[in-house]
C-alpha positions as a printed NumPy array, in Angstrom:
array([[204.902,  12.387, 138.964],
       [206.743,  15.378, 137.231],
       [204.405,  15.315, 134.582],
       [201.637,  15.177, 136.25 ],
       [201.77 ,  18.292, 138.076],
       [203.263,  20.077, 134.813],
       [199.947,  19.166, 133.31 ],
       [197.978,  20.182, 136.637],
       [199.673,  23.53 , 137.054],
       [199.436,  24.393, 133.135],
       [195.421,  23.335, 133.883],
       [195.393,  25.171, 136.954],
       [196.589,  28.315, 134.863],
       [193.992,  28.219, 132.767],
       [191.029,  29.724, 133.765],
       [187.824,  27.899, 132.915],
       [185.739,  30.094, 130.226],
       [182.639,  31.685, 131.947],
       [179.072,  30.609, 130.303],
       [176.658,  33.548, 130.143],
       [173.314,  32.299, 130.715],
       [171.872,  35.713, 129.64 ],
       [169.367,  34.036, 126.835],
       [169.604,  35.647, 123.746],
       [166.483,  36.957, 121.682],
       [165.171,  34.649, 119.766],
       [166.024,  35.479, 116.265],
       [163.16 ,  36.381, 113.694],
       [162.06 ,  34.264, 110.932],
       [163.117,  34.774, 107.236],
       [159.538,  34.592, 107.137],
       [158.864,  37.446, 109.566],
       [161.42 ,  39.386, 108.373],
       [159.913,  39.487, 105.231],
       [156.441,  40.472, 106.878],
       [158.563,  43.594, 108.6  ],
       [159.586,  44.856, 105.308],
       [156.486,  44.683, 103.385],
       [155.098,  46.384, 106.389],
       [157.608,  49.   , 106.047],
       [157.16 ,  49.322, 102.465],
       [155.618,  52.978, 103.026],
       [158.786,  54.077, 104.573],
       [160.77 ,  52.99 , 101.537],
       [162.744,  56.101,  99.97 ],
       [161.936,  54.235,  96.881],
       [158.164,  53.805,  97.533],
       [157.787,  57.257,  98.488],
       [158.851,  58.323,  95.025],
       [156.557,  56.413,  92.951],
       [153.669,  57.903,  95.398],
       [155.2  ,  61.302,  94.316],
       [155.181,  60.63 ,  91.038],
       [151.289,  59.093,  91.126],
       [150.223,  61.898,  92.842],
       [151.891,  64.128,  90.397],
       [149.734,  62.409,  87.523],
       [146.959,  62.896,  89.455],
       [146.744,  66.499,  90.762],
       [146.667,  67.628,  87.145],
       [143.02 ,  65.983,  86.839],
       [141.894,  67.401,  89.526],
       [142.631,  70.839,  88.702],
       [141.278,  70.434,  84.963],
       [138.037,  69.369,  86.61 ],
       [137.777,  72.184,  88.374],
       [138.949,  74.118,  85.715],
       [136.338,  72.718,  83.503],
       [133.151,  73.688,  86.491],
       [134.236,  77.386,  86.362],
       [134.55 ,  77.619,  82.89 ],
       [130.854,  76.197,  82.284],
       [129.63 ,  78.305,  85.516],
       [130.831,  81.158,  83.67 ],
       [129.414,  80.223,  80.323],
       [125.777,  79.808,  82.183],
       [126.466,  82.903,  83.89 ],
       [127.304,  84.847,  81.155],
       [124.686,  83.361,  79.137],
       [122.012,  84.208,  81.621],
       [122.871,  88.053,  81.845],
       [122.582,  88.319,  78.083],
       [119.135,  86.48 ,  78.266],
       [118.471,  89.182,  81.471],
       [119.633,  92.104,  79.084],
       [117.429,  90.875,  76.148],
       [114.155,  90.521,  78.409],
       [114.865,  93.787,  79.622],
       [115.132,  95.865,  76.114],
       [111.897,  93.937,  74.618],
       [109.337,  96.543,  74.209],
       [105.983,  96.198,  75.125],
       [103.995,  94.475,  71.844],
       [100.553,  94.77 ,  73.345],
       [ 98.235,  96.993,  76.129],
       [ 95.142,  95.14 ,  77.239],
       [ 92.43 ,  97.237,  78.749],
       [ 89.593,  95.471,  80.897],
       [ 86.985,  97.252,  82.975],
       [ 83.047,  98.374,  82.473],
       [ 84.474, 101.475,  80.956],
       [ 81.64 , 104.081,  80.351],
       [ 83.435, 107.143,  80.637],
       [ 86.967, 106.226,  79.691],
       [ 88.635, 105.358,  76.54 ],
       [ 90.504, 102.581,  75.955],
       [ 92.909, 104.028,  73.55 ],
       [ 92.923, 106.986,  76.161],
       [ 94.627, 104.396,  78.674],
       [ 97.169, 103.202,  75.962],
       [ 98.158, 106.759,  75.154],
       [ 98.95 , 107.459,  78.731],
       [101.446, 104.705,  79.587],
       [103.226, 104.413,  76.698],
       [105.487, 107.127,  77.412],
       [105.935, 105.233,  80.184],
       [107.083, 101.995,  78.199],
       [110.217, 102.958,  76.867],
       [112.919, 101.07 ,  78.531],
       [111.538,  97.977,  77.938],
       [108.929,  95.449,  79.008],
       [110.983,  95.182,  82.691],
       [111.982,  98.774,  83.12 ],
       [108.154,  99.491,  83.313],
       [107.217, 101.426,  86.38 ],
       [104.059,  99.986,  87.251],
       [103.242, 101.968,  90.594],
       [104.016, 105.536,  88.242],
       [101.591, 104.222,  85.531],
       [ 98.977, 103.204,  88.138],
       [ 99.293, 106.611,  89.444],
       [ 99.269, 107.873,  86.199],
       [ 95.591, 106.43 ,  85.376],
       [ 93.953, 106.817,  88.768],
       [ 95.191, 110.785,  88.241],
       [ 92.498, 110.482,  85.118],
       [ 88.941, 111.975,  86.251],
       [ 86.729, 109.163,  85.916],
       [ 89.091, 106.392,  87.204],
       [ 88.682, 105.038,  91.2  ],
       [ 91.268, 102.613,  91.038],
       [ 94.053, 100.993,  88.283],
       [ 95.724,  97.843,  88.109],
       [ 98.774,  97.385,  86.148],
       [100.485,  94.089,  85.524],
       [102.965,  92.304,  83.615],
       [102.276,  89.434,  81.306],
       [104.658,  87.502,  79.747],
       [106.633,  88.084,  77.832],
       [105.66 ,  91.371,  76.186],
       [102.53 ,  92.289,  77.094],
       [100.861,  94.96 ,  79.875],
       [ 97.296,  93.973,  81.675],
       [ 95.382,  96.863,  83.116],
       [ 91.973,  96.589,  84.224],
       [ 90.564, 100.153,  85.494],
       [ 87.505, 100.347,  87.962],
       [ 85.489, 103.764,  87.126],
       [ 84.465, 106.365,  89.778],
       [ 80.85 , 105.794,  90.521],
       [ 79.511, 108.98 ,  91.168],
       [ 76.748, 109.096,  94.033],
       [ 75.998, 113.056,  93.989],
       [ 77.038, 116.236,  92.723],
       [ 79.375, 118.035,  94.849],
       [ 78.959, 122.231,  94.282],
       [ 78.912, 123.54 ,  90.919],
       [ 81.328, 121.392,  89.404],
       [ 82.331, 118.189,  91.204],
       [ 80.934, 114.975,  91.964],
       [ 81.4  , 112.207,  95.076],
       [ 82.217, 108.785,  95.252],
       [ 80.89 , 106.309,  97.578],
       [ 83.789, 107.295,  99.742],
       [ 83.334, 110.786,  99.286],
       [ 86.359, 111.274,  97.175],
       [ 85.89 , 114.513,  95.451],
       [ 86.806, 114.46 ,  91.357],
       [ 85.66 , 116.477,  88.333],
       [ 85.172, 116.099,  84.614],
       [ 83.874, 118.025,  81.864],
       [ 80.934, 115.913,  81.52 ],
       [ 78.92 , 117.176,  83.928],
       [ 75.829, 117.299,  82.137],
       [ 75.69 , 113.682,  82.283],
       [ 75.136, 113.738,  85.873],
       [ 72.394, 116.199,  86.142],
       [ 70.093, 113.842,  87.96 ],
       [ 71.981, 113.158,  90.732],
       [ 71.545, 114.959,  94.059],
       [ 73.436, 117.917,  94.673],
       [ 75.519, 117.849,  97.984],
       [ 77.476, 121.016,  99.226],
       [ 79.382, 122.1  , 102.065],
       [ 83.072, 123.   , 103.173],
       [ 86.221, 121.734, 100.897],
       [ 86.943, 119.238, 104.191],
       [ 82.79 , 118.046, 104.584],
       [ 83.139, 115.813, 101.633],
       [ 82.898, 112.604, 103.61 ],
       [ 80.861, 113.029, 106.325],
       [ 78.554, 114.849, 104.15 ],
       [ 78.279, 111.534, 102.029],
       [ 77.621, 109.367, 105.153],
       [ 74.452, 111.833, 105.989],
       [ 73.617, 111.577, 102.581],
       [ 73.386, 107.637, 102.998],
       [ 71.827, 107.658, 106.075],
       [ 69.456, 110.126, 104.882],
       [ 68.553, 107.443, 101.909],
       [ 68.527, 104.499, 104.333],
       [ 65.614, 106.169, 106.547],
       [ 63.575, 107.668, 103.481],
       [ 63.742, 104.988, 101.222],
       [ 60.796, 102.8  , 103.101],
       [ 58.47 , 106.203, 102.091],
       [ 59.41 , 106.412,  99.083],
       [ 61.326, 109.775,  99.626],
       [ 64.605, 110.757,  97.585],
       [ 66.773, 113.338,  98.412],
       [ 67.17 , 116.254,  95.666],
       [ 69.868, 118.597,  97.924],
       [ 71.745, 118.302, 100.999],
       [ 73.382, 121.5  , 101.852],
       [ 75.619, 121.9  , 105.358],
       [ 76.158, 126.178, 105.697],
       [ 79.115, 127.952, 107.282],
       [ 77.459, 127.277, 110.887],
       [ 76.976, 123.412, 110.578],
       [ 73.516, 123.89 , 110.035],
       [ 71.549, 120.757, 107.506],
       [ 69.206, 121.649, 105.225],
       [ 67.546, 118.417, 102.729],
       [ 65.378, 119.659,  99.602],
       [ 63.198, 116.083,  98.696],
       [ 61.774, 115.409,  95.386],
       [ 58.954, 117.297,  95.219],
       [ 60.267, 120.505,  96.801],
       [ 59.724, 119.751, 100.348],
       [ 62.121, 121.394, 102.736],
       [ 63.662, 119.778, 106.234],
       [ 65.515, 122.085, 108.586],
       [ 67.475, 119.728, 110.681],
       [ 69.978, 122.444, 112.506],
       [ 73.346, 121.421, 113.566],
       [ 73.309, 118.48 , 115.845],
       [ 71.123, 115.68 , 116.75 ],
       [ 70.912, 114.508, 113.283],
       [ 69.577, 111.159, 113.534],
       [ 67.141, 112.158, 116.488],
       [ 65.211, 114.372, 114.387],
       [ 65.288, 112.579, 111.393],
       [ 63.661, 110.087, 113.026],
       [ 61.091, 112.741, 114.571],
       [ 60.204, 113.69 , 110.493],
       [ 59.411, 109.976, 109.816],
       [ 57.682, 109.586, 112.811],
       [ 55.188, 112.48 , 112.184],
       [ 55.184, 111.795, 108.036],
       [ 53.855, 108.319, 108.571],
       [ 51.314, 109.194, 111.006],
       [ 50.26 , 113.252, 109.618],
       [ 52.282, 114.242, 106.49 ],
       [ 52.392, 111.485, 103.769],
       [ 48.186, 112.067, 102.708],
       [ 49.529, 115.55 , 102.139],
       [ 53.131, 115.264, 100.753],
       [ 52.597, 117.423,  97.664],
       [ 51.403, 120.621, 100.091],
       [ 54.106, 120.755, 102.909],
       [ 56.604, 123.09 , 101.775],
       [ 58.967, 122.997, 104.636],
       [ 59.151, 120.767, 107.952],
       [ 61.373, 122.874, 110.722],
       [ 62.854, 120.035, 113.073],
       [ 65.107, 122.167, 115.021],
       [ 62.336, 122.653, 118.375],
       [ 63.004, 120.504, 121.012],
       [ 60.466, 118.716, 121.477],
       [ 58.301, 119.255, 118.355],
       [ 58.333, 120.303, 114.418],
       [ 56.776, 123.138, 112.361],
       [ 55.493, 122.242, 109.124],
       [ 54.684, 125.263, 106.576],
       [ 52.445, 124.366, 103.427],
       [ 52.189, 125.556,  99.98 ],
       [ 48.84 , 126.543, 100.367],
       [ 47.637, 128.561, 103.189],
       [ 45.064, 126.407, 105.23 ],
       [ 41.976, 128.811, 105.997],
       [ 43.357, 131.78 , 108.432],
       [ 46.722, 130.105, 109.473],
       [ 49.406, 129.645, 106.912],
       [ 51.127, 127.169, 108.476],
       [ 50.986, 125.174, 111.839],
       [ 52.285, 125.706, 114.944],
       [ 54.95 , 124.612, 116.419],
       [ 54.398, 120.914, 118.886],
       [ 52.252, 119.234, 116.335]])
């Protein structure tokens, strides 16, 4: 009985172990262990190096590319300004002259723009040689080009003189005013004077003038405008028309109006027409007509 409750007190005094029931995390796989570290591998002091060191084999390349690119950019550029410098310095090897040239030289245009021509076919000022030749007497209007790669095109439109302006000057179609020494050329054209500012309009009377004569056969020999504004026309033939200082068309139209219907059978024997009334004309002869000289005026 003694030994039984020796061996039930000792048991009492031991306390029975306590089980945790806490369940543990399973534990990972050899497998999946092996997954985390290849995942890792990046992380790897070791794997970082050999990255290093391949990127250090490979930034080198890149740079010589580079290196190579600016190196044959600056080869094209540099070729490309000696190529610009060369083009430049080439002189001009030939002057071409076109036009209907009747009063201009050729070799006269060629003299003038050389001095022009000597920095090179580029360094050319065309506008200053255009001015150049129009500044000539006979020329209305220049054009100056390139043509490459060492040759000058100019082609030159001559003044085409309509009348004589005063003693020593001729008109354009535009009534630009220009003189030459060859006036005697130009003897047959009418003779237009007036103030040094007149030019033009007097040229667009002129025309007009033409416009309305030409059906009859009439051609102007003189147009002169005096200090007062007042028109006088000399026709071929010597007739005389005073047309005063206004009302220009009006009474030119009055003069054809009484030529067709009373003057043309005598053309060669009026010597002047006065259309300056207002409401009529005066018309003086050559020859005296019986007792009266001329007519009266309000024929």
């Amino acid at each position: 009985m003694a030994g039984i409750l020796r061996r039930a007190g000792a048991d009492a005094g031991k306390r029975p172990a306590r089980r945790d029931t806490r369940q543990e995390p399973p534990k990972k796989s050899v497998k999946a262990r092996g997954r985390r570290v290849q995942h890792g591998a990046t992380r790897n002091p070791v794997a970082r190096e050999k990255t290093v060191e391949g990127g250090k084999v490979a930034i080198p390349s890149v740079w010589l590319n580079r290196l190579l690119i600016l190196l044959g950019a600056a080869v094209v550029l540099t070729a490309g300004i000696k190529a610009f410098v060369t083009v430049q310095s080439l002189p001009v090897q030939r002057i071409s002259v076109t036009g209907e040239l009747e009063h201009t030289q050729a070799q006269l245009v060629q003299d003038i723009v050389q001095p022009g021509l000597v920095g090179g076919f580029l360094n050319a000022d065309l506008k200053q040689i255009q001015r150049q030749l129009e500044g000539l007497p006979w020329i209305y209007e220049a054009n100056v080009r390139r043509k490459w790669p060492n040759a000058l095109e100019i082609h030159v439109v001559e003044e085409l003189p309509i009348a004589r302006w005063g003693q020593d000057g001729f008109l354009n179609h535009e009534g630009g005013v220009f003189h030459s020494d060859k006036e005697g050329d130009w003897e047959s054209l009418p003779r237009l004077q007036g103030s040094g500012d007149s030019a033009r309009s007097m040229v667009q009377k002129y025309q007009r003038l033409v416009e309305i004569l030409a059906p009859f056969n009439l051609a102007v020999e003189q147009l002169t405008e005096d200090e007062r504004g007042q028109l006088e026309v000399v026709l071929a033939g010597g007739m005389q028309l005073n047309l005063g200082s206004d009302r220009f068309l009006e009474r030119m139209h009055r003069f054809v109006e009484i030529y067709r219907n009373e003057l043309s059978a005598r053309q060669a024997d009026v010597a002047r027409v006065d259309l300056r009334y207002e409401n009529g004309i005066a018309v003086a002869f050559k020859e005296p007509t019986q007792a009266d000289p001329s007519s009266v005026a309000g024929i």
